[in-house]
C-alpha positions as CSV (number, residue, x, y, z in Angstrom):
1,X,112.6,111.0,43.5
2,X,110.1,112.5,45.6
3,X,107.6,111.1,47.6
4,X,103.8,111.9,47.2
5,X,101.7,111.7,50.5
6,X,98.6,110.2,50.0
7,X,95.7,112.3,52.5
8,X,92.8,110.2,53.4
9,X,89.8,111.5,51.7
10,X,91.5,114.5,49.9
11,X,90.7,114.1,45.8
12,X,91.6,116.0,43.6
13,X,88.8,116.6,40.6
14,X,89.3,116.7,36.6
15,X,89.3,120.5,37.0
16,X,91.9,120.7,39.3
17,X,90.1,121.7,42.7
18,X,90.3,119.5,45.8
19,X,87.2,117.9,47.8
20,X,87.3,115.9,50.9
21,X,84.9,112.6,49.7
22,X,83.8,110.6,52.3
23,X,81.6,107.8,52.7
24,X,79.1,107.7,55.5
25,X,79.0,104.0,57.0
26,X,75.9,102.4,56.0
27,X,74.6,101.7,59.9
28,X,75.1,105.6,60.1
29,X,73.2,107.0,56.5
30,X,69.7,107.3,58.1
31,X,71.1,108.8,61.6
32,X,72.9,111.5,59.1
33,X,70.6,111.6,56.7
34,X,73.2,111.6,53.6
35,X,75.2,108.4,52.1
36,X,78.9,110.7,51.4
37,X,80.2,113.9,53.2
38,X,81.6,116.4,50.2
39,X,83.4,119.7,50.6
40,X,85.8,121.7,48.0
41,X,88.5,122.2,50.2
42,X,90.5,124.5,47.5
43,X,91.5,125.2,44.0
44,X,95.6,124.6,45.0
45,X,97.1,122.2,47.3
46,X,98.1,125.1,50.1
47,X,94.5,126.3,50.5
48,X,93.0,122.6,50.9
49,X,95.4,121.6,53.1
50,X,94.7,124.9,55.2
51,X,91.4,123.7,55.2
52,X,91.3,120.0,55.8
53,X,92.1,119.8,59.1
54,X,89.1,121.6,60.6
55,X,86.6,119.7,58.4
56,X,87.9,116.5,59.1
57,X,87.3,117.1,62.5
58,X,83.9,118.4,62.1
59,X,82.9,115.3,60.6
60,X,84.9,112.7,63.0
61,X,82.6,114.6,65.9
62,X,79.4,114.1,63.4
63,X,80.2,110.1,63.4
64,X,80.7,109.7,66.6
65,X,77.7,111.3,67.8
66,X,76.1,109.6,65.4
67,X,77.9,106.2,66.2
68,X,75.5,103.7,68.5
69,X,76.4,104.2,72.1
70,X,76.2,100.4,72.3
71,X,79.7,100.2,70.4
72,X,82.0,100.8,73.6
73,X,79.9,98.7,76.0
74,X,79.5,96.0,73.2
75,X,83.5,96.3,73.6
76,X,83.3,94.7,77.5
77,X,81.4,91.5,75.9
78,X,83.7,91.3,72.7
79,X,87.0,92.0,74.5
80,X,85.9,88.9,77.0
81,X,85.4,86.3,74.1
82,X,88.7,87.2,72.4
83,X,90.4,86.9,75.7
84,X,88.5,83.5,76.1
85,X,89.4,82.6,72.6
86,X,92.9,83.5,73.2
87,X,93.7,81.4,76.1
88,X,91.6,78.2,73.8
89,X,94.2,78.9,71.3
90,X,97.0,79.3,73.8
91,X,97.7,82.6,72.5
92,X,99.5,84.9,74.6
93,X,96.5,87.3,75.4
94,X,98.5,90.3,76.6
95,X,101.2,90.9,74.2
96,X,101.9,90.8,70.5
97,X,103.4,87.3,71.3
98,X,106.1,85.7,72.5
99,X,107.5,84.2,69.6
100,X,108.7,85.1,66.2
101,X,106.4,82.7,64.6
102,X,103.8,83.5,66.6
103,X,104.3,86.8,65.9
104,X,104.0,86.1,62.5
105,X,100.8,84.0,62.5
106,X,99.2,86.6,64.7
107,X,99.7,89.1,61.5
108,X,98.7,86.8,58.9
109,X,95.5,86.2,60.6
110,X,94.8,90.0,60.8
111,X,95.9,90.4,57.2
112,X,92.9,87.9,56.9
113,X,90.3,89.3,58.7
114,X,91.3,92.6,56.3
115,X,90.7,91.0,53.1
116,X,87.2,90.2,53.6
117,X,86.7,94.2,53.2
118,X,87.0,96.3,50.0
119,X,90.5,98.2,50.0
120,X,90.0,101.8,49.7
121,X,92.6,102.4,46.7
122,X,94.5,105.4,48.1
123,X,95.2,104.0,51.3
124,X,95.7,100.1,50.8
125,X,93.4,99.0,53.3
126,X,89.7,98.8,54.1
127,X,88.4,102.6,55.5
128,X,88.2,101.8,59.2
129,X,84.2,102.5,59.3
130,X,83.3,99.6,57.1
131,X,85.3,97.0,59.0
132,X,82.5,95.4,62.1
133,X,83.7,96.7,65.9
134,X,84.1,92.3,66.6
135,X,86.8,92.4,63.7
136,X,88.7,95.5,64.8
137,X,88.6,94.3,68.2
138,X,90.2,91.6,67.0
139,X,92.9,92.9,64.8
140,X,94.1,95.3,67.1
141,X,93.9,92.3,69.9
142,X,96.2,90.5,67.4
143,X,98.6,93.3,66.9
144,X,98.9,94.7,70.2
145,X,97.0,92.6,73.1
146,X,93.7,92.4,74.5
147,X,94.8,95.2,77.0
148,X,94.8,97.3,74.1
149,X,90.7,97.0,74.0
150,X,89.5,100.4,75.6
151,X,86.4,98.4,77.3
152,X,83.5,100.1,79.2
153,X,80.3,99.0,80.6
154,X,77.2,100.4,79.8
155,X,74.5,101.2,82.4
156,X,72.8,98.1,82.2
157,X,75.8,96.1,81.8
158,X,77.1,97.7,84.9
159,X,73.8,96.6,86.6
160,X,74.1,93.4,85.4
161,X,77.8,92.9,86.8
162,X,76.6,93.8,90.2
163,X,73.8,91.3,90.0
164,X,76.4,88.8,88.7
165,X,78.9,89.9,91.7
166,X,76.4,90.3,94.5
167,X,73.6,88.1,93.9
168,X,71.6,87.0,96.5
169,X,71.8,83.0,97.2
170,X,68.1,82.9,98.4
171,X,65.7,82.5,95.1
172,X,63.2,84.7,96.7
173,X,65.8,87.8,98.0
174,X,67.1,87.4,94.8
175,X,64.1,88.2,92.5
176,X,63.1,90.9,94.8
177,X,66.6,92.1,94.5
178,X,66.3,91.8,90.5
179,X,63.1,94.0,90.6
180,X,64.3,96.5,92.7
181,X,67.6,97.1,90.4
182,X,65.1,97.0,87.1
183,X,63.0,99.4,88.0
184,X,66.5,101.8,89.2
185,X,67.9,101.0,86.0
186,X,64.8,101.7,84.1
187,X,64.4,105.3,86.2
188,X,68.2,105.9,85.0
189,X,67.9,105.1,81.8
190,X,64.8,107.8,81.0
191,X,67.2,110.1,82.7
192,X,69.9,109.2,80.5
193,X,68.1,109.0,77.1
194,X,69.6,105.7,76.1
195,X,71.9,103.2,77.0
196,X,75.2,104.9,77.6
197,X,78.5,103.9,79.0
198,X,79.1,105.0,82.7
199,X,81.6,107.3,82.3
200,X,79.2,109.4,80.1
201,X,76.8,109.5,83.2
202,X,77.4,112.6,84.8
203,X,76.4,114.5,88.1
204,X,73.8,115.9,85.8
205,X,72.7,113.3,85.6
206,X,72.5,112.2,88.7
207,X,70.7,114.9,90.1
208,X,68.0,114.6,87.6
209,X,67.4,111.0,88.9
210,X,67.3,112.3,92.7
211,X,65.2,115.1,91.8
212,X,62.6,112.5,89.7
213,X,62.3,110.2,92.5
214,X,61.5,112.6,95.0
215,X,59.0,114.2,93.3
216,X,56.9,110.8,94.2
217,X,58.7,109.8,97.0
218,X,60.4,110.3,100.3
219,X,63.8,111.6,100.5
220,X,64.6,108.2,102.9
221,X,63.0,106.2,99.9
222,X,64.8,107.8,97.1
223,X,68.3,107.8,99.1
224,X,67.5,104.5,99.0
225,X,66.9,103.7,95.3
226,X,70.4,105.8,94.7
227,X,72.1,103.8,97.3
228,X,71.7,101.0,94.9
229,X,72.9,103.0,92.1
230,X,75.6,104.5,94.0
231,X,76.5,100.7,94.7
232,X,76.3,99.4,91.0
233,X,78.8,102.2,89.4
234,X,81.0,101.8,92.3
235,X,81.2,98.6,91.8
236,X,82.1,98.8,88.4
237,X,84.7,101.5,88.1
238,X,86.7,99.4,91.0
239,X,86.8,96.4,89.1
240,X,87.1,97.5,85.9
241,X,90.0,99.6,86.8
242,X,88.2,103.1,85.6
243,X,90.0,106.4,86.2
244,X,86.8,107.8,87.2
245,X,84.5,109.0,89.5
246,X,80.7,108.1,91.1
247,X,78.4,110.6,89.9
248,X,76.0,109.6,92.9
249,X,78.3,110.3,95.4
250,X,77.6,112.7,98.4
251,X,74.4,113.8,96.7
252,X,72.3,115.9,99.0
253,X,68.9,115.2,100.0
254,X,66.0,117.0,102.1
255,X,65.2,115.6,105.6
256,X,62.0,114.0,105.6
257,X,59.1,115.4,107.7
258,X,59.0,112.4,109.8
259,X,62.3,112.2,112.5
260,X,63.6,108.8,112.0
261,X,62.2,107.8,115.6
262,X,58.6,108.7,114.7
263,X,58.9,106.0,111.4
264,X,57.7,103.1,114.3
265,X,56.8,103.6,117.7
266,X,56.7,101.5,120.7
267,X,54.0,99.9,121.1
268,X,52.3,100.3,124.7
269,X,52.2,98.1,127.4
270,X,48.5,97.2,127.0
271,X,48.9,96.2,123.3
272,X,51.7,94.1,124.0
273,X,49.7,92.2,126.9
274,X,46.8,92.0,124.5
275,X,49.1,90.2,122.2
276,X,49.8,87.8,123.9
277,X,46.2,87.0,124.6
278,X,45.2,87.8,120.8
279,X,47.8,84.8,120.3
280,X,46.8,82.1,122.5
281,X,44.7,80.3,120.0
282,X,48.5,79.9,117.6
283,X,51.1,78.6,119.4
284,X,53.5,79.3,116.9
285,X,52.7,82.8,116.6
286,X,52.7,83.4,119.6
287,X,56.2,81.7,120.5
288,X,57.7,83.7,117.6
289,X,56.0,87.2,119.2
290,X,57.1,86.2,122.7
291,X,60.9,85.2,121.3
292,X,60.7,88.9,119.6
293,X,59.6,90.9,122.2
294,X,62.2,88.8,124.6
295,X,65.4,89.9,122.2
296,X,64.9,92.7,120.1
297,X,65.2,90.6,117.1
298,X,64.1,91.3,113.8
299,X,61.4,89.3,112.7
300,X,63.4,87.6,110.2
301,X,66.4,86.4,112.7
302,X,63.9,84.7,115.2
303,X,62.0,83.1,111.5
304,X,65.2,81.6,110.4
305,X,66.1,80.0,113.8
306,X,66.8,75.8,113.5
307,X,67.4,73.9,116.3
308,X,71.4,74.1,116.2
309,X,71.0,78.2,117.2
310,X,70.0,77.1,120.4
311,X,72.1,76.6,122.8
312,X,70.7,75.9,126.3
313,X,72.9,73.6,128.2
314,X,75.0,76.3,129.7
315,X,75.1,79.1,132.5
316,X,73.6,80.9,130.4
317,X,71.4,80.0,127.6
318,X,71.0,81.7,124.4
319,X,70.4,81.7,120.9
320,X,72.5,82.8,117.8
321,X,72.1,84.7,114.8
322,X,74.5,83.6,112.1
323,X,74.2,83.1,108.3
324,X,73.4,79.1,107.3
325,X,72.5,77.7,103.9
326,X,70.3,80.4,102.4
327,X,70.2,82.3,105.5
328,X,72.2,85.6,104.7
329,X,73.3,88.0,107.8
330,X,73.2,91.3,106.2
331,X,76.3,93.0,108.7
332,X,79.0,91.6,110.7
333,X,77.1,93.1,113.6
334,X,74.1,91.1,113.4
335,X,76.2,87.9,114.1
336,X,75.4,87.7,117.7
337,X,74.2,85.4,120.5
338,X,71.4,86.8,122.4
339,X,70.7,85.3,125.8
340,X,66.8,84.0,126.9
341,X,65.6,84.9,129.8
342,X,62.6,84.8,131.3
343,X,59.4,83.4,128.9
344,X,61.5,83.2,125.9
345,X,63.8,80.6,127.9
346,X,60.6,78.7,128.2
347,X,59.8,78.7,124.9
348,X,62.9,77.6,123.6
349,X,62.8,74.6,126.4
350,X,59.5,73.4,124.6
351,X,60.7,74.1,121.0
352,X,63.8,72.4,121.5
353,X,62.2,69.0,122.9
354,X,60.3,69.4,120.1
355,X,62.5,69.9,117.2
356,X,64.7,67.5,115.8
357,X,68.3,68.2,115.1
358,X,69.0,70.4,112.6
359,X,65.8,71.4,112.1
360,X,63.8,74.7,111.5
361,X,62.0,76.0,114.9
362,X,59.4,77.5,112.7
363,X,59.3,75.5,108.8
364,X,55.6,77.3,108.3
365,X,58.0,80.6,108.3
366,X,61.6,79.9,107.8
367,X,61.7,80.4,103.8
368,X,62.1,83.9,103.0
369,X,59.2,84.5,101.0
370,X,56.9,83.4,104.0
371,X,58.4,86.1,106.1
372,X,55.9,89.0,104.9
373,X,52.9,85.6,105.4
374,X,54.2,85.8,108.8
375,X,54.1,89.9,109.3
376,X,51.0,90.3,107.9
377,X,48.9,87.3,110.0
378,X,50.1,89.3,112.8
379,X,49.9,92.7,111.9
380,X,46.0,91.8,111.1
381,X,45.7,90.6,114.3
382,X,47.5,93.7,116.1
383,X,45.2,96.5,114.5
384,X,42.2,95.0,116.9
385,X,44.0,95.9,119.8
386,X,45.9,99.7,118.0
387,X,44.9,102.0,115.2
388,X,48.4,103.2,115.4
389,X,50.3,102.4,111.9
390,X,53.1,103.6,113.3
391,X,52.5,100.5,115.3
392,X,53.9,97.5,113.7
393,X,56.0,93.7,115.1
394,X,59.5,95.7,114.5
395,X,58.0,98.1,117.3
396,X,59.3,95.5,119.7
397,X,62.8,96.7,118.8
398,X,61.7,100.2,120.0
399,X,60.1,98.4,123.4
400,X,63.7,96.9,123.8
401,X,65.5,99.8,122.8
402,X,63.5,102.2,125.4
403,X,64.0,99.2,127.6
404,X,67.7,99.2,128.1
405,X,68.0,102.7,127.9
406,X,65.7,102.9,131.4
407,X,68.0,99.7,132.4
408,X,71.0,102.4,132.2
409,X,73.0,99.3,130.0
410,X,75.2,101.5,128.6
411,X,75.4,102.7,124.8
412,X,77.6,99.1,123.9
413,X,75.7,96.8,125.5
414,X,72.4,98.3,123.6
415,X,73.9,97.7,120.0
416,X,75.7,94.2,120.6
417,X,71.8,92.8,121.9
418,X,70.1,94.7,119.1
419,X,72.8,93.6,116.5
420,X,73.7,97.2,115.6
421,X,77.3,98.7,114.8
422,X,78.6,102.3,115.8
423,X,79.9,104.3,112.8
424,X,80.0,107.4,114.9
425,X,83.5,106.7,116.7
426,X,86.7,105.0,115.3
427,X,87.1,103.8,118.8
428,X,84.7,101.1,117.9
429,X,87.0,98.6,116.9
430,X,89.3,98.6,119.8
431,X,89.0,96.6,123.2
432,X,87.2,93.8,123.7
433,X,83.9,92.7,122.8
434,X,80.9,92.7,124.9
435,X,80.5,89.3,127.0
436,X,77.4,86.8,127.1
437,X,77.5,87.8,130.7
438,X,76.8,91.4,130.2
439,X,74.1,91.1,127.5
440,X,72.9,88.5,130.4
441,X,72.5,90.9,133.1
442,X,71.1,93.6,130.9
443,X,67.9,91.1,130.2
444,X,67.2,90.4,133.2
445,X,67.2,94.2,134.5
446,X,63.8,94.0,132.1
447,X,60.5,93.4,133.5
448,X,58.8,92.4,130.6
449,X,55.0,93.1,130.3
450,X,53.9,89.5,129.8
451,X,50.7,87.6,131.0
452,X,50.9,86.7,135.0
453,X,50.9,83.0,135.2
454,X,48.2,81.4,136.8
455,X,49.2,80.5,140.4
């Protein structure tokens, strides 16, 4: 007896010749424009088989260019609820089971799911194409595992992982943080055409995104905005155990125009004198410019201060910067106490006696979104006294940084006060770190242009 072999979508007609017949998946007809693909292969069995191969090819590569990017990123979501399902059922989630009966059950339910589609009659079973992506998943989940899902993100569901993983606990950070990944995402996206999975996002690609940004924009800006994307697929192919590689990588950018030490300037020693003046009439602003200018601070360290960062009953007092409730600390650098010397130590004398325990030095500023409030009350109050805009509060960082340089503190001593970390030297993470004793003596090798008091 010999057996006939059965070759999906070969037919052979009344008048002998063979066609390939093949229907084109409903979701797919107006993408294609036709409902069937139809070819006369041959008049005898040798010449269609001769020439089935390459047309069956042809249109495999038509339906899946045709096929709704969405499908393998849909795949991340669907994969996750049959694994979720799985474990409710106390299913084995990673194997075919480990059971004979559950074996068993596992193929009678796929058998199931299969009989809800029309069998194609030369095959037995339902043309792959008209059974749903949710019920293949399944099957083959049944069969063979959820491991044997082939899952991939899409761009926004990449993006939307990295907001998931590194969201920001403060409610203001965090919709600033939202904004600034949607309108990223967006900029990829036109880039991109559509909504594809990340492994179809290439350095093409990735160039064209560079190239679009910069053509209204910095190059610091734009390095930026692909920092973040560089972030996001990074991100994903480590934790979704891809075999591939970020397309935003080592991209090269222009320099800008402006050196990076012409962004802010100092500010000069009138202005700062004329600060302190302009402040007299808000104590609170005032105390926060004097604390500032004292430490090299960013604005938002001194802002976030409570009562607990200060610490004043020692040899030497001080204050830290350290993360606390919503307060994030964006590197392990920036942890760090700072000593007070000089007016600051006064200041945080009075705020202290002030404050109660646990309490904010400066509630009017310490949530996040009052921080730009707070930058631009004094920023309006410093362009009476300089035109510069170069000129700005985070110029007090460059007034401490030219500071200890003409203090001859020494390269270390500089970034432990300022809360900076060296990346130029792998030396960095040997010996020990810098004292309170040091960062002491460095202060107080400052003369600080501040008002003379009144004798």
């Amino acid at each position: 007896m010999t057996r006939a072999f059965v070759i999906k979508h070969l037919r052979t007609e009344a008048n002998g010749t063979r066609k390939y017949r093949r229907r084109v998946p409903k979701g797919l007809q107006s993408a294609l424009g036709k409902t069937e693909f139809v070819k006369v292969l041959g008049k005898t069995e040798q010449e269609a088989l001769r020439n089935y191969g390459p047309y069956h090819d042809h249109v495999e590569r038509l339906l899946r260019s045709a096929t709704p990017k969405q499908n393998a990123a849909d795949l991340v979501r669907i994969k996750a609820d049959i694994e979720a399902h799985f474990y409710e059922l106390e299913l084995t989630p990673y194997s075919p089971g480990d059971t004979p009966d559950e074996r068993l059950s596992r193929s009678e339910e796929a058998e199931r799911i299969l009989g809800k589609y029309p069998t194609n009659p030369a095959t037995g079973y339902p043309d792959p194409e008209d059974v749903s992506l949710q019920d293949r998943a399944m099957i083959s989940a049944l069969h063979s595992g959820v491991h044997s899902l082939e899952a991939e993100l899409s761009i926004s569901q990449a993006f939307a992982f990295y907001l998931s993983e590194r969201r920001e606990p403060d409610p203001y950070k965090l919709k600033k943080q939202e904004q600034r990944f949607d309108r990223i995402m967006a900029e990829l996206l036109k880039v991109t055409g559509q909504d594809i999975t990340i492994s179809k996002v290439g350095r093409n690609h990735a160039r064209a995104l560079r190239d679009n940004l910069l053509n209204r924009m910095t190059p610091a800006s734009a390095k930026r905005y692909i920092n973040d994307v560089k972030a996001v697929f990074s991100l994903a192919i480590r934790e979704h155990d891809m075999d591939a590689n970020n397309p935003f990588q080592r991209l090269n950018f222009p320099k800008d125009t402006d050196a990076a030490v012409d962004r802010r300037h100092p500010l000069p020693s009138k202005v700062i004198l004329a600060m302190y003046s302009e402040l007299e009439n808000n104590q609170v602003l005032q105390d926060i410019w004097t604390l500032i200018h004292h430490s090299g601070c960013q604005s938002a360290e001194v802002l976030g201060l409570t009562a607990n960062d200060l610490n004043l009953d020692g040899a030497i007092p001080f204050f830290e910067i350290k993360p606390h409730g919503l307060r994030t600390v964006k590197d392990r650098s920036r942890i760090r106490k700072v000593p007070l010397v000089g007016k600051a130590l006064q200041v945080a004398q009075r705020l202290e006696s002030a404050t109660g325990p646990h309490s904010a030095l400066f509630p009017k500023y310490v949530a996040t979104k009052s921080h730009e409030n707070f930058s631009n009350t004094v920023r309006a109050r410093l362009r009476k006294h300089t035109k510069n805009p170069k000129h700005v509060v985070y110029s007090l960082r460059h007034n401490m940084k030219d500071a200890l340089r003409a203090a001859r503190v020494g390269e270390r001593v500089e970034l432990a006060l300022l809360g900076h970390s060296s990346e130029r030297s792998s030396s960095e993470g040997y010996g020990s770190p810098v004292r309170l004793e040091e960062l002491h003596e460095a202060l107080l090798k400052i003369a600080f242009d501040v008002p003379k008091e009144p004798v």
